[in-house]
C-alpha positions as CSV (number, residue, x, y, z in Angstrom):
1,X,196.9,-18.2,89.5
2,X,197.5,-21.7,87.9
3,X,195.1,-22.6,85.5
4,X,194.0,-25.4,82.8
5,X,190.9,-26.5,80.8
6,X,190.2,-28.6,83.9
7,X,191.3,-26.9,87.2
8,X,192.2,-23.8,88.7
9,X,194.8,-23.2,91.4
10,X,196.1,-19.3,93.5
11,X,199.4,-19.7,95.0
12,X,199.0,-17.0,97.3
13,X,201.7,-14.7,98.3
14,X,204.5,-13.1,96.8
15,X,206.4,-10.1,96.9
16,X,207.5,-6.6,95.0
17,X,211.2,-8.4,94.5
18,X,209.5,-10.8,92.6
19,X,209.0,-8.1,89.8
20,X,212.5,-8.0,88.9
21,X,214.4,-9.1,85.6
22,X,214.7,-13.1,85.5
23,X,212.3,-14.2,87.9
24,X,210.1,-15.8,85.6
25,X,212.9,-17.8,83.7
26,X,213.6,-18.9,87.2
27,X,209.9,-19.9,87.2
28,X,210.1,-21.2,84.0
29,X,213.0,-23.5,84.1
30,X,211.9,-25.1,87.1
31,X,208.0,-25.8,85.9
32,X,210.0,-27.4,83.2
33,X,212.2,-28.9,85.4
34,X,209.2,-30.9,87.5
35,X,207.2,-31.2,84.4
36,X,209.8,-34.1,82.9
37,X,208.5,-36.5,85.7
38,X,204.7,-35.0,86.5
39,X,201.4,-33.2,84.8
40,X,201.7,-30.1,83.4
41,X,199.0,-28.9,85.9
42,X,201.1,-29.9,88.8
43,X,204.4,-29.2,87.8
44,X,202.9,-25.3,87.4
45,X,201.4,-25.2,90.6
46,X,204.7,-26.9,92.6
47,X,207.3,-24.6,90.7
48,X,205.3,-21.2,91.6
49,X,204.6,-22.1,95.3
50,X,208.3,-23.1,95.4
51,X,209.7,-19.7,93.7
52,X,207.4,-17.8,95.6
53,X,208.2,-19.7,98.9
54,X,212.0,-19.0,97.9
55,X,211.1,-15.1,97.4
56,X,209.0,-14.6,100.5
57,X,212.6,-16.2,102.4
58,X,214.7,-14.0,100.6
59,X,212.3,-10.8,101.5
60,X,212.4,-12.2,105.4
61,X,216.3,-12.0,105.0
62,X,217.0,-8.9,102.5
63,X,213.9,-6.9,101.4
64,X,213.9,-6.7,97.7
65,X,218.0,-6.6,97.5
66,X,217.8,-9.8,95.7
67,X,218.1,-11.2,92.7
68,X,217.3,-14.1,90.2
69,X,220.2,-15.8,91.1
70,X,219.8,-16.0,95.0
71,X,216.1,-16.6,94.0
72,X,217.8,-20.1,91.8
73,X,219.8,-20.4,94.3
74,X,217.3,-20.8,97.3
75,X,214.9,-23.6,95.8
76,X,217.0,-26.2,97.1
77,X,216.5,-25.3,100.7
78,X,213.0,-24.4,100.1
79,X,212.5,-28.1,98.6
80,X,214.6,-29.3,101.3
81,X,212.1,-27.9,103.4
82,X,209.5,-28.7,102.4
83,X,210.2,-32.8,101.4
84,X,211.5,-33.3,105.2
């Protein structure tokens, strides 16, 4: 769940490999990476539908055998995909 004074947002979906050390520095340094050109409330919700989209491909491919840096290392396709 995404939330400010003002809205609410659940990015559903996720998965166990997601509880592993790093993930949420990977979800932290891209909210801030968005964040330098949109609202905070939108940069949150964009970066944790992105890492989770980038999780849930990795779990399609490798179960939980992954890591933070395949997790970093997916986003590009997973924003390639999804700005076609």
């Amino acid at each position: 769940m995404v939330a400010s004074l003002e809205e609410k947002a659940i990015i559903r979906g996720g998965n166990p490999g997601l509880t592993k050390g790093g993930s949420g520095d990977v979800l932290a340094g891209l909210t801030v990476a968005i964040l330098a050109k949109n609202d905070p409330f939108l940069a949150a919700c964009s970066a944790s539908y992105i890492v989770k989209a980038a999780a849930d491909e990795l779990y399609t491919k490798v179960g939980t055998n992954y890591n933070s840096n395949d997790l970093a290392d997916t986003i590009p396709q997973i924003h390639h995909n999804l700005t076609k």
